[in-house]
Biopython code that builds the backbone (N, CA, C, O; Angstrom):
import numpy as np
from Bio.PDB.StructureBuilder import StructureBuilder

atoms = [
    (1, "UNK", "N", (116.770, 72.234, 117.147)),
    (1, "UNK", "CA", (116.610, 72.727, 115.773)),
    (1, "UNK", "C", (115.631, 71.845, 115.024)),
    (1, "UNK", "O", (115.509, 70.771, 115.612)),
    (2, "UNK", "N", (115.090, 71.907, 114.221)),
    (2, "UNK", "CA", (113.817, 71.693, 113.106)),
    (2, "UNK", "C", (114.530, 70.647, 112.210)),
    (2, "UNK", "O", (114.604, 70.525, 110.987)),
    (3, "UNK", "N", (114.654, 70.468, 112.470)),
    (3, "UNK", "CA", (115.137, 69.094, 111.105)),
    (3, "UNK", "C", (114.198, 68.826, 109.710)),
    (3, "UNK", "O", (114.229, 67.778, 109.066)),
    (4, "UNK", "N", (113.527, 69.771, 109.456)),
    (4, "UNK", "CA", (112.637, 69.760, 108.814)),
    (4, "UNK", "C", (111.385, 68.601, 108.884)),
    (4, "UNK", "O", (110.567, 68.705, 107.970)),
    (5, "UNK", "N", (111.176, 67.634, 109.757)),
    (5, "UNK", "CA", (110.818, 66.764, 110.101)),
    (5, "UNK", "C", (109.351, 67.412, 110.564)),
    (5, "UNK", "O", (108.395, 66.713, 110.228)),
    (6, "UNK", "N", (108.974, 68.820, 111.388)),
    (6, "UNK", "CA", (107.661, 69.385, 111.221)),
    (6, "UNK", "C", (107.518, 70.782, 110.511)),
    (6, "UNK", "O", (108.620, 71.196, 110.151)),
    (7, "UNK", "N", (106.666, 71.474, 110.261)),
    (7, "UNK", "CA", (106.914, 72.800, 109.510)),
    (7, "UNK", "C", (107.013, 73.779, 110.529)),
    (7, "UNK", "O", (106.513, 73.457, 111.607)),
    (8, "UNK", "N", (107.583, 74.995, 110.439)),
    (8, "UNK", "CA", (107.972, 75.926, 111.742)),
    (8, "UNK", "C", (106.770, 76.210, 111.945)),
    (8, "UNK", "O", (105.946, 76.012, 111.053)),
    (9, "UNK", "N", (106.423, 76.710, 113.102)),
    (9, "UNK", "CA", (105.432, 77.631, 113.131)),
    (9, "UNK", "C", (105.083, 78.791, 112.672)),
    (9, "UNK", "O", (105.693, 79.757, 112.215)),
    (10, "UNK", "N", (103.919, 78.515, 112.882)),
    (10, "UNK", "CA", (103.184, 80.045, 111.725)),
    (10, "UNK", "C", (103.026, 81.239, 112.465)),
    (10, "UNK", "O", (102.193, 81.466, 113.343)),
    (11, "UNK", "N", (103.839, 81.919, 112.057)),
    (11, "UNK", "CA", (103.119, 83.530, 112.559)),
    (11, "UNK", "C", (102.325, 84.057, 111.453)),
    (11, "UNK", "O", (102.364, 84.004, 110.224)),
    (12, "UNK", "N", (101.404, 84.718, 112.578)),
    (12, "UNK", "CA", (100.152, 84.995, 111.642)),
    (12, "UNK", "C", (99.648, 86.327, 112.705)),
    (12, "UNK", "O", (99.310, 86.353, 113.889)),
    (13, "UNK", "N", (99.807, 87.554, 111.474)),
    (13, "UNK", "CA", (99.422, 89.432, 112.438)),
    (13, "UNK", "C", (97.742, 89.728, 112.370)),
    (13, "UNK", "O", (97.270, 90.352, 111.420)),
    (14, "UNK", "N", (97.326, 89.475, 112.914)),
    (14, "UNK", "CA", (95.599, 90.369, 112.156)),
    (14, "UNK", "C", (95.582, 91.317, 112.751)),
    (14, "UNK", "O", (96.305, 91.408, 113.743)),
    (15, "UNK", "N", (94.664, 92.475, 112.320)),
    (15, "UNK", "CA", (94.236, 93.798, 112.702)),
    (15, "UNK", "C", (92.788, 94.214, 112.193)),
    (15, "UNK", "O", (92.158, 93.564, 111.358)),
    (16, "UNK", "N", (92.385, 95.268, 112.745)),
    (16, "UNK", "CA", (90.893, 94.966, 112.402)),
    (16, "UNK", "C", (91.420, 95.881, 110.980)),
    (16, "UNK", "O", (91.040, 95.488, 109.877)),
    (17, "UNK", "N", (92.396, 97.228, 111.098)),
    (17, "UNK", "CA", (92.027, 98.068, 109.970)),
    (17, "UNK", "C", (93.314, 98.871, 109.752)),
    (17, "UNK", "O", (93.617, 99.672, 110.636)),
    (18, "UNK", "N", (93.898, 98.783, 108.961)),
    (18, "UNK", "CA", (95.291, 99.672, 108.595)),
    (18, "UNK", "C", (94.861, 100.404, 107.558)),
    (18, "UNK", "O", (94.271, 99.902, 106.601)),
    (19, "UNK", "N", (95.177, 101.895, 107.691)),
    (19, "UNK", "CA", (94.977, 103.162, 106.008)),
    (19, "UNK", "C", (96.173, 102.473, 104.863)),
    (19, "UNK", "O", (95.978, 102.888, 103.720)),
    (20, "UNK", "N", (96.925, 101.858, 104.945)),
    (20, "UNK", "CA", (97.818, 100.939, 104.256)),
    (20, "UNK", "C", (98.460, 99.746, 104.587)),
    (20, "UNK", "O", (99.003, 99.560, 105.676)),
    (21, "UNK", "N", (98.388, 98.495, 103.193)),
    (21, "UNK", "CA", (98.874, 97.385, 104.091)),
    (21, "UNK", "C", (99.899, 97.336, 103.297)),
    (21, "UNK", "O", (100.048, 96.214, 102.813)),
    (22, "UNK", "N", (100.874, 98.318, 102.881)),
    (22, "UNK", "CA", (102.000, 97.721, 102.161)),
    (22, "UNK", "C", (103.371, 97.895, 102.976)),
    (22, "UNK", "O", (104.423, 97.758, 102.352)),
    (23, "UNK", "N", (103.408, 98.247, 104.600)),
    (23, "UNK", "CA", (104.546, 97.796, 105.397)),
    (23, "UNK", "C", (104.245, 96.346, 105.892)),
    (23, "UNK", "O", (105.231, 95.624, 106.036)),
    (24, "UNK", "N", (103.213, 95.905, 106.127)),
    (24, "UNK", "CA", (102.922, 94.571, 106.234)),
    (24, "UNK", "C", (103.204, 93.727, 105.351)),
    (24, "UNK", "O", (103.635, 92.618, 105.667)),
    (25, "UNK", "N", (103.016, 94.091, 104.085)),
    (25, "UNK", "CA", (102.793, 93.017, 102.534)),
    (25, "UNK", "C", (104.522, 92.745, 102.651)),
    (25, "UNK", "O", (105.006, 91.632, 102.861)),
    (26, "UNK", "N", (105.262, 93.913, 102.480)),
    (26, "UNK", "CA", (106.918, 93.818, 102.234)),
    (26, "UNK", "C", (107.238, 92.696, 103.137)),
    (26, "UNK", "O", (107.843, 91.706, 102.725)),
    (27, "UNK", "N", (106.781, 92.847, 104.564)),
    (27, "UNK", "CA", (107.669, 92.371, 105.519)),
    (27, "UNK", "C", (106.866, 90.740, 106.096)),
    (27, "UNK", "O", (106.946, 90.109, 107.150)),
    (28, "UNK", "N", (106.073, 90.509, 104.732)),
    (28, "UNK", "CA", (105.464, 88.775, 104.736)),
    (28, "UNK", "C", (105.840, 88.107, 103.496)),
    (28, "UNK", "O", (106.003, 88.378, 102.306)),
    (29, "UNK", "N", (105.927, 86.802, 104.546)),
    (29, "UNK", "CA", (106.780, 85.944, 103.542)),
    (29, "UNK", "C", (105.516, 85.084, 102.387)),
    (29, "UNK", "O", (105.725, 84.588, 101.280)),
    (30, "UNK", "N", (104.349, 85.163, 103.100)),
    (30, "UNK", "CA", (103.030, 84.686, 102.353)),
    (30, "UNK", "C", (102.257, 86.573, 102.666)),
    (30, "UNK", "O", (102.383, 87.417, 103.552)),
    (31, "UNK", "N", (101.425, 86.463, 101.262)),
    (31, "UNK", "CA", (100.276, 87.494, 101.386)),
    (31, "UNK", "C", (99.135, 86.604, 101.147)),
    (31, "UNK", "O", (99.022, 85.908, 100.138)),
    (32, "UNK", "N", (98.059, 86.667, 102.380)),
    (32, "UNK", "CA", (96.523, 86.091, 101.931)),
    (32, "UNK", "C", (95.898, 87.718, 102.320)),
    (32, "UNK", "O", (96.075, 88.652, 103.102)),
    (33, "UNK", "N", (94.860, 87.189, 100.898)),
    (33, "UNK", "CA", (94.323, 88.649, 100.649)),
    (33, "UNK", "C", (92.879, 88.319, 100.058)),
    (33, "UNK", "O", (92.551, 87.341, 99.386)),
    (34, "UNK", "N", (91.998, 89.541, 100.545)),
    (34, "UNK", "CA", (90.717, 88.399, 99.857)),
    (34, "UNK", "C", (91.132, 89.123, 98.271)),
    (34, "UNK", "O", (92.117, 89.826, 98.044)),
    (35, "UNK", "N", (90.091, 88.719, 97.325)),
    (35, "UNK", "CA", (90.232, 89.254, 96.064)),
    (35, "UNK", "C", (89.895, 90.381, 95.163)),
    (35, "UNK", "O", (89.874, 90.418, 93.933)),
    (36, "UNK", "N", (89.614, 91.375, 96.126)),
    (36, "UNK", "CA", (90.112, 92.839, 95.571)),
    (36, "UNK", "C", (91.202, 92.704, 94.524)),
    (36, "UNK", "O", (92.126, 91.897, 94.423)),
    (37, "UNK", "N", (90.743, 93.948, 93.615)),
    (37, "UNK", "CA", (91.959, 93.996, 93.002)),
    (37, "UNK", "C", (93.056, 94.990, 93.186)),
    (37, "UNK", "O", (94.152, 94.885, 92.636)),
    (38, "UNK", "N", (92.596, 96.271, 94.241)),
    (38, "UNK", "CA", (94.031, 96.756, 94.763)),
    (38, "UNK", "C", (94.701, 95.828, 95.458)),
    (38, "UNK", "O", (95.920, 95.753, 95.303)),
    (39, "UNK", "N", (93.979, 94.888, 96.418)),
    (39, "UNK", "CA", (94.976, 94.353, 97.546)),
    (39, "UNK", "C", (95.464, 93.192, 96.535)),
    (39, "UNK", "O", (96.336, 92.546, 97.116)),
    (40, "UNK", "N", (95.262, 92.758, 95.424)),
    (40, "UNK", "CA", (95.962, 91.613, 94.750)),
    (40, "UNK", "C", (96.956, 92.142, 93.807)),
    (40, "UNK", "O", (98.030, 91.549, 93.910)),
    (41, "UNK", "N", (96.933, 93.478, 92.533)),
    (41, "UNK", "CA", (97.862, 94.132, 92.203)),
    (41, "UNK", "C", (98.548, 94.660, 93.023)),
    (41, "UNK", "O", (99.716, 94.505, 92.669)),
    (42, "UNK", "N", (98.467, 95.445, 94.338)),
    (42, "UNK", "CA", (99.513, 95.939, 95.203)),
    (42, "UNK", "C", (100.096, 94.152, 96.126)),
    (42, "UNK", "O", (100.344, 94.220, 97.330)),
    (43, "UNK", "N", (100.177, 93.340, 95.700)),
    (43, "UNK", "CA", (100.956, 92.021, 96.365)),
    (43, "UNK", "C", (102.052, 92.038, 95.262)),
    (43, "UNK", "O", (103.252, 92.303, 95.345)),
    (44, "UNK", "N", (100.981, 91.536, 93.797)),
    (44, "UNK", "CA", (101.917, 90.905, 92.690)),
    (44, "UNK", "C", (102.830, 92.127, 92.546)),
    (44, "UNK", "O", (103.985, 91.925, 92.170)),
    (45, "UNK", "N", (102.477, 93.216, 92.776)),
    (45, "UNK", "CA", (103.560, 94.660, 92.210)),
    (45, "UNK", "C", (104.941, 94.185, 93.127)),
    (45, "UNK", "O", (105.900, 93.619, 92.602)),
    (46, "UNK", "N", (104.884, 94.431, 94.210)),
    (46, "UNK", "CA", (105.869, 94.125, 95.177)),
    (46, "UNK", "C", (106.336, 92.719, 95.245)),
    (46, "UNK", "O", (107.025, 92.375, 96.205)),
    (47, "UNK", "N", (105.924, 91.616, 94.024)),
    (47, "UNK", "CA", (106.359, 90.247, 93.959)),
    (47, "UNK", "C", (105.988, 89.496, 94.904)),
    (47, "UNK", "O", (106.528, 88.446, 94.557)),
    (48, "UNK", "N", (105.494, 89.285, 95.783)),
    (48, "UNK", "CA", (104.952, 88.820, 97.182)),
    (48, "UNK", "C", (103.817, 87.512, 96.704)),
    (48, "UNK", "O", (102.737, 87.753, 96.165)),
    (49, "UNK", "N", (104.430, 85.784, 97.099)),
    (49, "UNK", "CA", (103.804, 85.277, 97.068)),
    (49, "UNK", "C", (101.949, 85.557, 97.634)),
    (49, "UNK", "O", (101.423, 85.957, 98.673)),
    (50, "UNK", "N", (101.538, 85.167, 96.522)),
    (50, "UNK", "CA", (99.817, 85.549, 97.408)),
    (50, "UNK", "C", (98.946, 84.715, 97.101)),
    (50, "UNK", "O", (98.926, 84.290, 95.945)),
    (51, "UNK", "N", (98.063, 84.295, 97.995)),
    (51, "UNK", "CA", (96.839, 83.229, 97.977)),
    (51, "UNK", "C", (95.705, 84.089, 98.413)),
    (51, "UNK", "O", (95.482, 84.378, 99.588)),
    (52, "UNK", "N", (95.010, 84.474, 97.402)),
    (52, "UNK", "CA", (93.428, 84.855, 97.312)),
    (52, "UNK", "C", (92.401, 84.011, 98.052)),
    (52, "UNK", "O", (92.389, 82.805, 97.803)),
    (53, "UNK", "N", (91.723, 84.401, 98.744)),
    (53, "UNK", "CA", (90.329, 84.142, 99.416)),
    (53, "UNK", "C", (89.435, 84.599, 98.556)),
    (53, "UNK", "O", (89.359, 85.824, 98.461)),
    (54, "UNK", "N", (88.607, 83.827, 97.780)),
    (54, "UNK", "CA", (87.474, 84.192, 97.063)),
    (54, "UNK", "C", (86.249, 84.367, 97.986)),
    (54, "UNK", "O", (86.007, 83.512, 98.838)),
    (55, "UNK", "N", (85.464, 85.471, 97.831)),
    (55, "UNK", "CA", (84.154, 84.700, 98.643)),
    (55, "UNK", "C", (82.910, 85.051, 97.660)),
    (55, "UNK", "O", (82.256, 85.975, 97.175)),
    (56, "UNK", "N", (83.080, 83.471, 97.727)),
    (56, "UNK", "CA", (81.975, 82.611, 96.750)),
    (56, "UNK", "C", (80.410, 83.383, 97.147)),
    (56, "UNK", "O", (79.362, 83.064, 96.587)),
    (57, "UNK", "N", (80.489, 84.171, 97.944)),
    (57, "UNK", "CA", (78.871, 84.441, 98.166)),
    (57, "UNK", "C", (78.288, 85.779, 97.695)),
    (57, "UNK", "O", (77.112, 86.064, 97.921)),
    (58, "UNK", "N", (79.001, 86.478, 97.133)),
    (58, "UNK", "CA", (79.334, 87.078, 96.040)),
    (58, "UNK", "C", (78.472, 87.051, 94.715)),
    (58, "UNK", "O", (78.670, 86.283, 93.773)),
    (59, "UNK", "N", (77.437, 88.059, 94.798)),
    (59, "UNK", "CA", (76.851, 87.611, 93.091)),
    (59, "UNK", "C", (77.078, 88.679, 92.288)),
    (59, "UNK", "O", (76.958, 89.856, 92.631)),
    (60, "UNK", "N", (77.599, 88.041, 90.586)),
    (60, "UNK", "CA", (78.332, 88.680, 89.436)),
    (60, "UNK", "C", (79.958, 88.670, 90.341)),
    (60, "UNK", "O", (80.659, 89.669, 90.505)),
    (61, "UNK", "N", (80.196, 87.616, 90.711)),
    (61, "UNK", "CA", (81.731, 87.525, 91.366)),
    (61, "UNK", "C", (82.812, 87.925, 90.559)),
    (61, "UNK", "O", (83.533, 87.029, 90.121)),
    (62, "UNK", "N", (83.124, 89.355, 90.214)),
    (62, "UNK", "CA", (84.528, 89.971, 89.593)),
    (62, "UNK", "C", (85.617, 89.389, 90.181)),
    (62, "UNK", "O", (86.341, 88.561, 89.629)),
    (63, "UNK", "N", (85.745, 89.814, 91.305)),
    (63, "UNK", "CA", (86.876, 89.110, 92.349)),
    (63, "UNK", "C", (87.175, 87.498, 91.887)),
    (63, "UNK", "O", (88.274, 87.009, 91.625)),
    (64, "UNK", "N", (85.747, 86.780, 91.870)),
    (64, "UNK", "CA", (86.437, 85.441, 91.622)),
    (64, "UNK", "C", (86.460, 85.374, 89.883)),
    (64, "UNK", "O", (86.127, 84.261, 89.474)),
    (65, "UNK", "N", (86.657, 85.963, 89.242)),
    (65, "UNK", "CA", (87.060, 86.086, 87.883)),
    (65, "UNK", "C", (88.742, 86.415, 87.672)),
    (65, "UNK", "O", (89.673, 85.856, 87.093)),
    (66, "UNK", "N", (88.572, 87.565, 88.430)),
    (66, "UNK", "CA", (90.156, 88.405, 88.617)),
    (66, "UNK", "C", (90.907, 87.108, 89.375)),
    (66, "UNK", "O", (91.918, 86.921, 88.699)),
    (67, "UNK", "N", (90.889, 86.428, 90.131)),
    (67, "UNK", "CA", (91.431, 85.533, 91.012)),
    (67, "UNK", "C", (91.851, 84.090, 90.322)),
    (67, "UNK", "O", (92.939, 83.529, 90.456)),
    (68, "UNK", "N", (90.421, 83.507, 89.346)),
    (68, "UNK", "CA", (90.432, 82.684, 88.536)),
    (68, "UNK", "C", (91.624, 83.154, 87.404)),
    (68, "UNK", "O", (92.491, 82.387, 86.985)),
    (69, "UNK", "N", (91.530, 84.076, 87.146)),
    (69, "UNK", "CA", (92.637, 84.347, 85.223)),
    (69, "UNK", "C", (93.802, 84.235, 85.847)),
    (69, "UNK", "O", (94.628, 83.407, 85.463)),
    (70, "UNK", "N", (94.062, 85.154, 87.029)),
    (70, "UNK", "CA", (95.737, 85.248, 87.567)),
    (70, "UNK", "C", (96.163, 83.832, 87.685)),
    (70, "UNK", "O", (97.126, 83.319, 87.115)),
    (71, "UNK", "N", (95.205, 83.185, 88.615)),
    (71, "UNK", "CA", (95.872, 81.856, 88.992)),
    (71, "UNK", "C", (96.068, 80.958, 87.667)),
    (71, "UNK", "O", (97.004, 80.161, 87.596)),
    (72, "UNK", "N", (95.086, 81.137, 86.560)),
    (72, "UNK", "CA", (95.525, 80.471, 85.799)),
    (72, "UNK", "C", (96.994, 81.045, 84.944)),
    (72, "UNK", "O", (97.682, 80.144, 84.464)),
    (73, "UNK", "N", (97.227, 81.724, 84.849)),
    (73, "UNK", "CA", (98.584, 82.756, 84.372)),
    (73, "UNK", "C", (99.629, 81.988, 85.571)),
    (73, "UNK", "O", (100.805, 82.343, 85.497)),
    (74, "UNK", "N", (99.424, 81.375, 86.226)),
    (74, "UNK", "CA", (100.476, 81.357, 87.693)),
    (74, "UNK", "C", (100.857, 82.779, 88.609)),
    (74, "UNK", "O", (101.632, 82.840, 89.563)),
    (75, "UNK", "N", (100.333, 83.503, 88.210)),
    (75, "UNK", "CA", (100.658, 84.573, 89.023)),
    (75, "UNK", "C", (100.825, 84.653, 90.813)),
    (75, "UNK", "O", (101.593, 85.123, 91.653)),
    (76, "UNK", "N", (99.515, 83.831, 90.727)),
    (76, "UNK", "CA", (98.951, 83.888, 92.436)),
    (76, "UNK", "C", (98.452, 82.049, 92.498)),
    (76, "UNK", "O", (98.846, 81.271, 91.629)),
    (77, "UNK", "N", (97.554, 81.601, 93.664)),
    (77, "UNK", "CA", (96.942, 80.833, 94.046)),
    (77, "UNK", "C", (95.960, 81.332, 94.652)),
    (77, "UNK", "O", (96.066, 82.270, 95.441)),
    (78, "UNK", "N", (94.807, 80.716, 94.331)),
    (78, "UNK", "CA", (93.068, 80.898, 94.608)),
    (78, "UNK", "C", (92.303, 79.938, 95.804)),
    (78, "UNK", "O", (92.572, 78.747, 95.958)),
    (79, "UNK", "N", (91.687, 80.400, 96.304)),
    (79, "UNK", "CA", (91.544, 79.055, 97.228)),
    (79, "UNK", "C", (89.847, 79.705, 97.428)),
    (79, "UNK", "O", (89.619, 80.852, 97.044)),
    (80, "UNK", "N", (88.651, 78.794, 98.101)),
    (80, "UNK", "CA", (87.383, 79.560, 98.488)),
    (80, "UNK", "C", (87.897, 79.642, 100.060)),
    (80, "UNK", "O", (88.821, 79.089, 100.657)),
    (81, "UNK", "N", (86.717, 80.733, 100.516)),
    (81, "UNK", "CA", (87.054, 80.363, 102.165)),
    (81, "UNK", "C", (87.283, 78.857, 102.962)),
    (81, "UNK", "O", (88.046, 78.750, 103.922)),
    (82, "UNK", "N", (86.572, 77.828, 102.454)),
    (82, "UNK", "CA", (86.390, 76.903, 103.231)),
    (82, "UNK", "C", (87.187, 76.272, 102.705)),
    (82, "UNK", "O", (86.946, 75.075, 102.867)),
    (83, "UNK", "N", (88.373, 76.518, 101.919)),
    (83, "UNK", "CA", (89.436, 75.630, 101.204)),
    (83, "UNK", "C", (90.653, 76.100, 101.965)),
    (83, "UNK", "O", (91.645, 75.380, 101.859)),
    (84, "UNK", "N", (90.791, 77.644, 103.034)),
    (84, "UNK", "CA", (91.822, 78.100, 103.328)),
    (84, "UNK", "C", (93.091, 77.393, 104.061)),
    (84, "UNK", "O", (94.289, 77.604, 103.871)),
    (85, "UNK", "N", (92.679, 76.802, 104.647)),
    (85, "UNK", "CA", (93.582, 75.904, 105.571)),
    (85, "UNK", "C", (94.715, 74.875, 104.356)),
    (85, "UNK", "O", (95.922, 74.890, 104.112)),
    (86, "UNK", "N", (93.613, 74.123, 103.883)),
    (86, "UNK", "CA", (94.411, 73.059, 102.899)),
    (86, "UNK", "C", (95.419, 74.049, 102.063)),
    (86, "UNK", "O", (96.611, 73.781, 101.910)),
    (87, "UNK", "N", (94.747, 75.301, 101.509)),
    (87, "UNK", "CA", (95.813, 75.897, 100.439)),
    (87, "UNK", "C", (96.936, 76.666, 101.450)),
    (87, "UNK", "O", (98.091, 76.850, 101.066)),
    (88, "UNK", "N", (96.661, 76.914, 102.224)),
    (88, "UNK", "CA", (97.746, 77.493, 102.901)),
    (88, "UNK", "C", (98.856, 76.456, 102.981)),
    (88, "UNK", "O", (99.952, 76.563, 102.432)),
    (89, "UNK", "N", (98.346, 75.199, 103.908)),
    (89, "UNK", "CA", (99.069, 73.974, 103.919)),
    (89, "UNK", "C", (99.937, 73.250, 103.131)),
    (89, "UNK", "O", (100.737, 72.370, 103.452)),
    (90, "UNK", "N", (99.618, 73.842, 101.812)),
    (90, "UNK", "CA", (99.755, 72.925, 100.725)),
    (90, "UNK", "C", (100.717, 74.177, 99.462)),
    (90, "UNK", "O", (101.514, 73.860, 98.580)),
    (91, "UNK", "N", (100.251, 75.524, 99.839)),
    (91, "UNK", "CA", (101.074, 76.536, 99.243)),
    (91, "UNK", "C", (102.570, 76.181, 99.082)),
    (91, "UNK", "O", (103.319, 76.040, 100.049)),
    (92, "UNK", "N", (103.106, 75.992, 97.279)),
    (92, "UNK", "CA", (103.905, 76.430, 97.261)),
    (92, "UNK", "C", (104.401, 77.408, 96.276)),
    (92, "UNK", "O", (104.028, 77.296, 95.108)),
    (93, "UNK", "N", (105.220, 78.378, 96.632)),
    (93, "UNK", "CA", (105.268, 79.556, 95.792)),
    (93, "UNK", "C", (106.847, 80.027, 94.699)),
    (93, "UNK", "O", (107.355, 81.059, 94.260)),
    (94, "UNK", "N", (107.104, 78.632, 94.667)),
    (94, "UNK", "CA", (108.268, 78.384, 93.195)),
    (94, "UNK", "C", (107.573, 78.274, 92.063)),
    (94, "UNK", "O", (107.786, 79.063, 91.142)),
    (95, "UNK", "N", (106.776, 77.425, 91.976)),
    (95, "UNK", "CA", (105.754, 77.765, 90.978)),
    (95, "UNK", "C", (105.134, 78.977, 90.494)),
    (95, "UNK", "O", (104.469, 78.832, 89.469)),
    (96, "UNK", "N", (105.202, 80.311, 91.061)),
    (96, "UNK", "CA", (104.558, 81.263, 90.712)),
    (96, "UNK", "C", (105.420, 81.788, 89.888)),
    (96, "UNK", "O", (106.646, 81.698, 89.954)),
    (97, "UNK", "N", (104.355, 82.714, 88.574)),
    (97, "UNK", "CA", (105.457, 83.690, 87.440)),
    (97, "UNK", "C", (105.295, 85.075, 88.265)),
    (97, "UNK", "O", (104.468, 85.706, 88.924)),
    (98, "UNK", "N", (106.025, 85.107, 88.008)),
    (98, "UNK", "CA", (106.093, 87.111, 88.731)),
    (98, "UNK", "C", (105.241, 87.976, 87.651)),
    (98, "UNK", "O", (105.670, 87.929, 86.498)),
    (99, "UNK", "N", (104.149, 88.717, 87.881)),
    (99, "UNK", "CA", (103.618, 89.482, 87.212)),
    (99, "UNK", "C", (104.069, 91.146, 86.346)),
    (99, "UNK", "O", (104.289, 92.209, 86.927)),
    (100, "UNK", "N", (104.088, 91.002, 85.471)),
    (100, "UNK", "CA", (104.463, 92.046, 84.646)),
    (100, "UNK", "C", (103.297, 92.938, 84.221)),
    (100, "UNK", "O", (102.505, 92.795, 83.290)),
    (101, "UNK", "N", (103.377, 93.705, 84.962)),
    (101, "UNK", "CA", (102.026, 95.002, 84.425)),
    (101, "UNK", "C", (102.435, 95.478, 83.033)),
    (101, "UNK", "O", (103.575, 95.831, 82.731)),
    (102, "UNK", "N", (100.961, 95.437, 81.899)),
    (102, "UNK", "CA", (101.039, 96.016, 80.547)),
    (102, "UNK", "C", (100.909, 97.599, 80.754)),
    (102, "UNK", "O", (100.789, 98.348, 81.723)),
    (103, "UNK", "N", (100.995, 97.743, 79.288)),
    (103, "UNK", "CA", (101.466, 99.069, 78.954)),
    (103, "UNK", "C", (100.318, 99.854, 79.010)),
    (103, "UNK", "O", (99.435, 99.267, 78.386)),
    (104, "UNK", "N", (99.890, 100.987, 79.503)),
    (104, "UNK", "CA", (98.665, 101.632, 79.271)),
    (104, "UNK", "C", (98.466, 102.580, 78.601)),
    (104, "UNK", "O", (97.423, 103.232, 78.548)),
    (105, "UNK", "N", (99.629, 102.785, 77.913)),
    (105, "UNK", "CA", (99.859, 104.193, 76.681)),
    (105, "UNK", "C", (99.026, 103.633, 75.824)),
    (105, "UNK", "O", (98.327, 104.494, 75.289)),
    (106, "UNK", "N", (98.762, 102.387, 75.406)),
    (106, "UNK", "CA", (97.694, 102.237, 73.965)),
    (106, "UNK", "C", (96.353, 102.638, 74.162)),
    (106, "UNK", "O", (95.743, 103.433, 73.447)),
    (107, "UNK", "N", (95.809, 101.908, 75.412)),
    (107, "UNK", "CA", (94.378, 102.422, 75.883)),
    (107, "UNK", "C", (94.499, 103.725, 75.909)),
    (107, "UNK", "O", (93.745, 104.238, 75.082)),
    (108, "UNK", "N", (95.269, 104.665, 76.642)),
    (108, "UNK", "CA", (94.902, 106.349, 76.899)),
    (108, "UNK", "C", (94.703, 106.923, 75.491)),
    (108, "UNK", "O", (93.849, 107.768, 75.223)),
    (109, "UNK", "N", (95.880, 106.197, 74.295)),
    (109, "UNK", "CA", (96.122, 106.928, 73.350)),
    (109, "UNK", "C", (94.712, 106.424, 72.584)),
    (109, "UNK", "O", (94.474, 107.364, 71.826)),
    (110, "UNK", "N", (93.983, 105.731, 72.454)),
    (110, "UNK", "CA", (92.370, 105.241, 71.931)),
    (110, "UNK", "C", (91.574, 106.407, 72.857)),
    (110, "UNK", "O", (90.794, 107.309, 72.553)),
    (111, "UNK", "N", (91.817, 106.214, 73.393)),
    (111, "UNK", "CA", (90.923, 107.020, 74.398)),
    (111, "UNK", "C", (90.592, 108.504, 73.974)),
    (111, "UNK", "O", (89.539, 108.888, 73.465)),
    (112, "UNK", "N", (92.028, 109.480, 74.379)),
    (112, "UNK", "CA", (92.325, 110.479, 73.427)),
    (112, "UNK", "C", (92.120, 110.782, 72.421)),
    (112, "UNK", "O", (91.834, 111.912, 72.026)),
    (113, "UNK", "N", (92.283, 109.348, 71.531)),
    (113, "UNK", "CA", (91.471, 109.738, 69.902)),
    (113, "UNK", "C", (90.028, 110.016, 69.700)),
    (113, "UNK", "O", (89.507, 110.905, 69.026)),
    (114, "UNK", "N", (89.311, 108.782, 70.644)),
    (114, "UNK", "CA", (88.181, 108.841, 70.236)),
    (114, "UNK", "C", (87.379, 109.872, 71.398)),
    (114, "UNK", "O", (86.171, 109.787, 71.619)),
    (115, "UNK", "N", (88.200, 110.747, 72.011)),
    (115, "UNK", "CA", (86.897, 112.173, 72.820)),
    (115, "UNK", "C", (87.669, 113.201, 72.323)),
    (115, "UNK", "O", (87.136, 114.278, 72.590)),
    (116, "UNK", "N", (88.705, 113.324, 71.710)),
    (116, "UNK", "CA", (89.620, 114.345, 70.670)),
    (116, "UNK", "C", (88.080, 114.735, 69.565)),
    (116, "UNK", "O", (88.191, 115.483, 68.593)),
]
sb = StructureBuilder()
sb.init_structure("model")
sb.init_model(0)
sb.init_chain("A")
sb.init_seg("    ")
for serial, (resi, resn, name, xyz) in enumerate(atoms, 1):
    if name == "N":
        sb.init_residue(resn, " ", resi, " ")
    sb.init_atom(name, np.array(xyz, "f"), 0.0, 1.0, " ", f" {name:<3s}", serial, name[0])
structure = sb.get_structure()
């Protein structure tokens, strides 16, 4: 038995291409995801610790904007590619706030007014 003395081993699934990754997302105990924002709202929706892969090579980087605000909110953790190892290593996910999606009735209802 593990005495906690090393960390268990890592299982780790890749695939080249799934039409959905949310039987995977449920059934992981970490989500790394690059920084899309479906694959980062469909993590935080389902509460699922997650560490973003930015890639910095990226110009007008949305992704690393979207990645930057969450992490600062605590939502998630951000890491660049060449940082992945250490943040994985070093991930811990008590620290994270669970994300609460806002309301979108105010925007539609602006919206509505102003093409009404």
């Amino acid at each position: 038995a593990n005495r906690g003395l090393e960390p268990e081993p890592l299982e780790v699934r890749v695939f080249d291409f799934a039409p959905s990754l949310a039987d995977e997302m449920l059934a992981a105990d970490l989500v790394v995801s690059h920084a899309g924002s479906g694959s980062v709202f469909e993590a935080l929706g389902m509460r699922k610790p997650l560490l973003v892969v930015v890639n910095d090579a990226l110009m007008d980087n949305h992704q690393a904007e979207l990645a930057e605000e969450l992490g600062k909110r605590g939502h998630l953790r951000w890491c660049e590619s060449g940082g992945l190892a250490d943040a994985i290593a070093t991930f811990d996910p008590r620290g994270l706030t669970p994300y609460e999606p806002g309301d979108p009735s105010g925007i539609a209802r602006a919206l509505d007014d102003a093409l009404a």
